[in-house]
N, C-alpha and C positions, 0 to 999 in steps of 0.2 A: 504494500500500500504506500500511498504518496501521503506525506503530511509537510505542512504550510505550520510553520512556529514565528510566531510575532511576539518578537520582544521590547519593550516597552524602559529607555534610559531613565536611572535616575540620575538626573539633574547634578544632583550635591555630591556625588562621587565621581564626573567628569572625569577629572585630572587622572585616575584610576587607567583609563582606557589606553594613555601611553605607553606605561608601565607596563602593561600584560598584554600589550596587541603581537609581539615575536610568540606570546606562548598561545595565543587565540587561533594567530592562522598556521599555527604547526599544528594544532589541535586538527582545525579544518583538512587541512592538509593530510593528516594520519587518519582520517575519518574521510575523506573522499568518496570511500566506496557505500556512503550511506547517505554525504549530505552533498547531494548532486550540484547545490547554489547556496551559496550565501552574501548576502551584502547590508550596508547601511542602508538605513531612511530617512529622509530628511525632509521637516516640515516645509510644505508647499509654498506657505503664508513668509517665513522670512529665514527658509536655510538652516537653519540649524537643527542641529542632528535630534529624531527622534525615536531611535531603536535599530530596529535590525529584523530580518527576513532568511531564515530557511526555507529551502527545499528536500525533504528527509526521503527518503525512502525506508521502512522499517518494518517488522511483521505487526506492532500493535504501536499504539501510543505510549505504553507504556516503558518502550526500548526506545523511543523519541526524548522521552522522560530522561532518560538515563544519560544519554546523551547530553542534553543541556546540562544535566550535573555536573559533567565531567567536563566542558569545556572550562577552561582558566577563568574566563569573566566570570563565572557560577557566584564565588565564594565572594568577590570584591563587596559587591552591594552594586556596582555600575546597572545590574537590571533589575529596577523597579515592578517590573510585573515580565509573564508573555504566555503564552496562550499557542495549546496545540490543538490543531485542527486536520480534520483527514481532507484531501484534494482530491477529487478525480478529474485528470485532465481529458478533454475531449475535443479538442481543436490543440494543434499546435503546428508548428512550421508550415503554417498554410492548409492545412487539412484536417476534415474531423476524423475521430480518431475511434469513433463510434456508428 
């Protein structure tokens, strides 16, 4: 299954996100074969950063789960909230897929 994780900055521990972004995208990096996309989000209204977006691949939510534990950001406090949700994609690269 596909699962969509929005994660949600907290504000007050910004400065955090320097610090541990070489251990975030090794993290990414050594999980490849699970989290097909990842990047920032940034509010529309004036830029500044407001979380972050996976694309997981994993048998349940609950291996999704584990995964965000383990990435380095986890423990910081840098995310505020995030939210696992299942995808089914049906249109992509031009065509549906259903």
């Amino acid at each position: 299954m596909i699962y969509a994780v929005f994660f949600e900055d907290n504000e007050s521990q910004a400065d955090k996100r320097r610090e541990y972004m070489t251990a975030h995208l090794a993290f990414l990096e050594l999980n490849a074969n699970r989290i097909t996309a990842a990047g920032p989000l940034a509010d529309t209204a004036d830029g500044r950063p407001a979380g972050g977006l996976w694309l997981v691949t994993a048998e349940d939510a609950g291996a999704v789960q584990d995964l965000v534990e383990e990435d380095p950001f986890w423990p910081t406090g840098l995310r505020r909230s995030h939210r696992i949700l299942q995808w089914t994609r049906v249109f992509a690269d031009g065509a549906r897929e259903i």
